[in-house]
C-alpha positions in Angstrom: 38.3 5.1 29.2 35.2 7.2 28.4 31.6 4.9 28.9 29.9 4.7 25.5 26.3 2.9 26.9 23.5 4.6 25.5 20.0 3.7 27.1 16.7 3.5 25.0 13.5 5.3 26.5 10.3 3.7 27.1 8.8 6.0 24.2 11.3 4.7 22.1 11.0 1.3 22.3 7.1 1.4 22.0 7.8 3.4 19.1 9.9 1.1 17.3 7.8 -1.9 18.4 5.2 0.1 16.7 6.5 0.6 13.9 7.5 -2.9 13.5 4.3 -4.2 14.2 2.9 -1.3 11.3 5.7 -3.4 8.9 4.5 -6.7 9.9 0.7 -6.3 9.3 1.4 -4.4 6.0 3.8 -7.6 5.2 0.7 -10.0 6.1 -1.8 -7.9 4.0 1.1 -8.4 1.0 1.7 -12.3 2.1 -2.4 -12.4 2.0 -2.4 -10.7 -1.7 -0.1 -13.3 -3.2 -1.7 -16.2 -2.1 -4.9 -15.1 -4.5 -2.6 -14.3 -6.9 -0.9 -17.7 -7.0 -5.1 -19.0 -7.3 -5.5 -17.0 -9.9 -2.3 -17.9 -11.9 -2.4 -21.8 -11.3 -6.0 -21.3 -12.5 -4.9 -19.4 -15.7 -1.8 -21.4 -16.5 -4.1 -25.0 -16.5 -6.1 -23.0 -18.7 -2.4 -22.2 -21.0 -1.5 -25.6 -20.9 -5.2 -26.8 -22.4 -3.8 -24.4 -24.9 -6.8 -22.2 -25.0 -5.7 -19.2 -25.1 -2.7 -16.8 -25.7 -4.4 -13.6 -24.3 -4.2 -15.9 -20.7 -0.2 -16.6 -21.6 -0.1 -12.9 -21.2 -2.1 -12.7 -18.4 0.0 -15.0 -16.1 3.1 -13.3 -17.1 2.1 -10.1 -16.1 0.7 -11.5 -13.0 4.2 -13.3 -12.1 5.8 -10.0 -13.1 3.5 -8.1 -11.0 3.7 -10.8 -8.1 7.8 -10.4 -7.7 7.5 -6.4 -7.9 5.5 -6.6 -4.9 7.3 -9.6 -3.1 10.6 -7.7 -3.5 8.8 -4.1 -2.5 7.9 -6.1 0.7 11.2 -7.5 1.3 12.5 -4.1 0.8 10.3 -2.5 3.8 11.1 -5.2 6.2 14.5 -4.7 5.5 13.9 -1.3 6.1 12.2 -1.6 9.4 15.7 -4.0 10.6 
């Protein structure tokens, strides 16, 4: 029976904790985005439901649109980095 262990190198381990820790920051920067982005759109949709304005109906649907393109771009690079 032939012995199948492979060993990881120091180098290589502080190069994938490296670029783990790259994927996490860039994930925290994202996390950081949508948090203003969910200000902003709680702030234009009270101003929707005064019913004040259609051009801000447009507004927070492109920014939910724009907010789950980038939450499921960050997904995909942490799923990546797995």
């Amino acid at each position: 029976m032939e012995d199948t262990t492979s060993f990881m190198t120091r180098a290589e381990g502080a190069e994938i904790r490296r670029a783990q820790q790259i994927t996490n920051e860039r994930l925290a920067i994202v996390e950081h985005e949508q948090q203003g982005q969910k200000t902003t759109l709680a702030e234009i949709l009270a101003e929707v439901r005064k019913g004040q304005s259609v051009r801000s109906m447009f507004i927070a649907g492109g920014s939910a649109m724009g907010g789950s393109v980038v939450a499921g771009l960050a997904y995909f690079l942490h799923w990546l980095s797995q």
